[in-house]
VMD Tcl script that draws the C-alpha trace (Angstrom):
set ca {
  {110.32 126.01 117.48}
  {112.07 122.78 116.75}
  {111.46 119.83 118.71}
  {114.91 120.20 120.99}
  {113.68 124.00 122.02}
  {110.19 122.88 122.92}
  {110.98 122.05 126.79}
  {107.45 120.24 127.39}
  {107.50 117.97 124.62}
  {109.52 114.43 126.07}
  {109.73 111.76 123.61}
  {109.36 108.36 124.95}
  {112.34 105.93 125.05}
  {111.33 102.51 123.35}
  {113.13 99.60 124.10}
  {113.51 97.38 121.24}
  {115.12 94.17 120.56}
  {116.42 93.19 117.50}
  {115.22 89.35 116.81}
  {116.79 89.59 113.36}
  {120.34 91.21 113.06}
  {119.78 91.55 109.55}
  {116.64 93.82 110.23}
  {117.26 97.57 110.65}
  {115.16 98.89 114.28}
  {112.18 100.89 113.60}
  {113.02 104.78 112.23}
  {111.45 107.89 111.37}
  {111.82 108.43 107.32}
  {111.74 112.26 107.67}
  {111.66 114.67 111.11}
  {107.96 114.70 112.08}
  {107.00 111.74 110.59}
  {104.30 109.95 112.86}
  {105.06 106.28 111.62}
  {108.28 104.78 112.14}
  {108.90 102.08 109.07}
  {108.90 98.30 110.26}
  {110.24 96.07 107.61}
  {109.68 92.50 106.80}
  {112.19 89.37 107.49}
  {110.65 87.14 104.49}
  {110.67 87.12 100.86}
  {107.18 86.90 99.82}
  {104.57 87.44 97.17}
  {100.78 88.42 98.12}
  {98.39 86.65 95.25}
  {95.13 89.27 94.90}
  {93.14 88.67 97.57}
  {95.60 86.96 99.83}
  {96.56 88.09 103.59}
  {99.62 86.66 105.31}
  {101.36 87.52 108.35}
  {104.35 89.28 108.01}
  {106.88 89.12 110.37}
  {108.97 92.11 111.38}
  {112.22 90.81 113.48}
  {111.21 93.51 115.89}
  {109.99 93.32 120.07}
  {109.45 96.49 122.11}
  {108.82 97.64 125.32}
  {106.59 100.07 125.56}
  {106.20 102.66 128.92}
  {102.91 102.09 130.72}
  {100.21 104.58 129.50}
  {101.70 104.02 125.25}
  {100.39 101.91 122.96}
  {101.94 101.19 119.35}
  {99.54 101.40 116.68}
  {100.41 99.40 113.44}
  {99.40 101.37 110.17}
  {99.40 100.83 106.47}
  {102.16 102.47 104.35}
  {100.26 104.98 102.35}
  {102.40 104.07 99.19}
  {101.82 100.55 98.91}
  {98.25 101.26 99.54}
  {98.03 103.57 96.50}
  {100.62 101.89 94.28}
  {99.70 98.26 94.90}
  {95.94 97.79 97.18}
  {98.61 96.25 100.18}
  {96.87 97.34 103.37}
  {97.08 96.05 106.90}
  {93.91 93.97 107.48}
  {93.28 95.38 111.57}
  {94.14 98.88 110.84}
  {95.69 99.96 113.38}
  {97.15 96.85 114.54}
  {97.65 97.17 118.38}
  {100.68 96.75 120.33}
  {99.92 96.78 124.22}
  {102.69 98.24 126.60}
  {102.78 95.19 128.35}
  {103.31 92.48 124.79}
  {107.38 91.68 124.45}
  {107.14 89.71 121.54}
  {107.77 89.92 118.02}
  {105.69 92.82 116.16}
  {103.87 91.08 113.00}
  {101.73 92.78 110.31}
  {98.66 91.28 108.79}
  {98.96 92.33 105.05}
  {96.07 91.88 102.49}
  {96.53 92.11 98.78}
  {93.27 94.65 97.86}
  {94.66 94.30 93.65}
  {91.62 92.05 92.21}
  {94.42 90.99 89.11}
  {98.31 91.61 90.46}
  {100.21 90.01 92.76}
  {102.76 91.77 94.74}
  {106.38 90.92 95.91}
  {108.18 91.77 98.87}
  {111.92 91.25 99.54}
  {113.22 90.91 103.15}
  {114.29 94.33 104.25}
  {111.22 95.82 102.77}
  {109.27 98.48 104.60}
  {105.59 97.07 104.80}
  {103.67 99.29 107.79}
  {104.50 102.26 110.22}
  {104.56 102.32 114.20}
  {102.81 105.25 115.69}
  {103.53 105.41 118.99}
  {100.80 107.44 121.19}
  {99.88 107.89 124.74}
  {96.49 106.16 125.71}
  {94.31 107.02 128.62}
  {92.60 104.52 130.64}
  {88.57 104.85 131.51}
  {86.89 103.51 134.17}
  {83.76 101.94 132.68}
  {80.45 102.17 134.75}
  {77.05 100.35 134.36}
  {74.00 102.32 134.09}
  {70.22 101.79 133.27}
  {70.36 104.13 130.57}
  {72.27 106.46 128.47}
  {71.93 110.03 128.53}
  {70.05 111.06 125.18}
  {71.73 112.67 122.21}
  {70.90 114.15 118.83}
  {72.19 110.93 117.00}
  {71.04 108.36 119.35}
  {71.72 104.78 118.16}
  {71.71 105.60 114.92}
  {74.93 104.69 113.22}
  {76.75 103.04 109.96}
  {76.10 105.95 107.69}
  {73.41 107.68 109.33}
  {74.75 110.97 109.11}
  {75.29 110.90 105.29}
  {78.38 112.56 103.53}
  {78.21 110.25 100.44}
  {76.86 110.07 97.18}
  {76.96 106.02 96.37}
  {73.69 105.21 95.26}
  {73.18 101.24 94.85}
  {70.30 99.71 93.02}
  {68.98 98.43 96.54}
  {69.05 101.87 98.06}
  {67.83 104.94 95.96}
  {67.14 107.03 98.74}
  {71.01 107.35 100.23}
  {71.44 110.39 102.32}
  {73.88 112.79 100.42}
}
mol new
graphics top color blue
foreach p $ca { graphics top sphere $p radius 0.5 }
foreach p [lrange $ca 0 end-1] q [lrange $ca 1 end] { graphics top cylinder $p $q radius 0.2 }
display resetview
């Protein structure tokens, strides 16, 4: 079933605004792609190490009950170590101004080079829910408890500070 036949599935309408005519609006690469491409308005070069923030020449408005979620570009994190540094970067439905992206340079000996017009993250666009929060006294008890940061394993890293790592 393509996405026209499926009658419950309603894509939301984004409102953007162009801030840089030269700047193409945010687009899907391929059909189902998650990530629409956001490109950068600057010529720049990221030294290894170095984060900078990017920006995009795009605003949006986003529906009440969406939230835009700024990811990395899975090529440039293979190809080059460029990652965004908040992954996901968060767009609220109620911010109108200009999208940026916090790149970091992971590459410990290249630089990298962007042109303007280069795509440097993707925009996923997803409904959120909202929670009431509630105080308590106490939790209610689980397996896990507090434990957390690694506690339940799946690696094999072994450092010279910590021979017994859970596998």
């Amino acid at each position: 079933m393509t996405r026209t036949e499926d009658a419950q599935t309603q894509d939301p309408v984004i409102q953007v605004l162009r801030l840089d005519q030269g700047i193409p609006v945010p687009s899907y690469a391929m059909e189902g792609d998650a990530g629409a491409d956001l490109c950068t308005t600057e010529d720049f070069a990221l030294a290894p190490g170095q984060r900078r923030l990017v920006p995009t020449g795009i605003a949006i408005a986003l529906p009440l009950g969406f939230v835009g979620l700024v990811h990395p570009r899975s090529g440039l994190a293979v190809r080059h170590g460029i990652t965004v540094v908040n992954a996901p970067g968060t767009v609220d439905s109620g911010y109108r101004g200009e999208i940026k992206v916090t790149l970091l340079n992971t590459d410990t000996d290249h630089s990298v080079s962007f042109s303007r017009g280069d795509r440097i993250a993707q925009l996923v666009i997803q409904r959120v829910e909202h929670a009431g929060f509630v105080e308590v006294s106490e939790l209610d008890p689980t397996e896990r408890g507090a434990q957390g940061f690694g506690s339940t394993g799946g690696f094999a890293a072994h450092s010279s500070g910590n021979q017994g790592s859970k596998r």
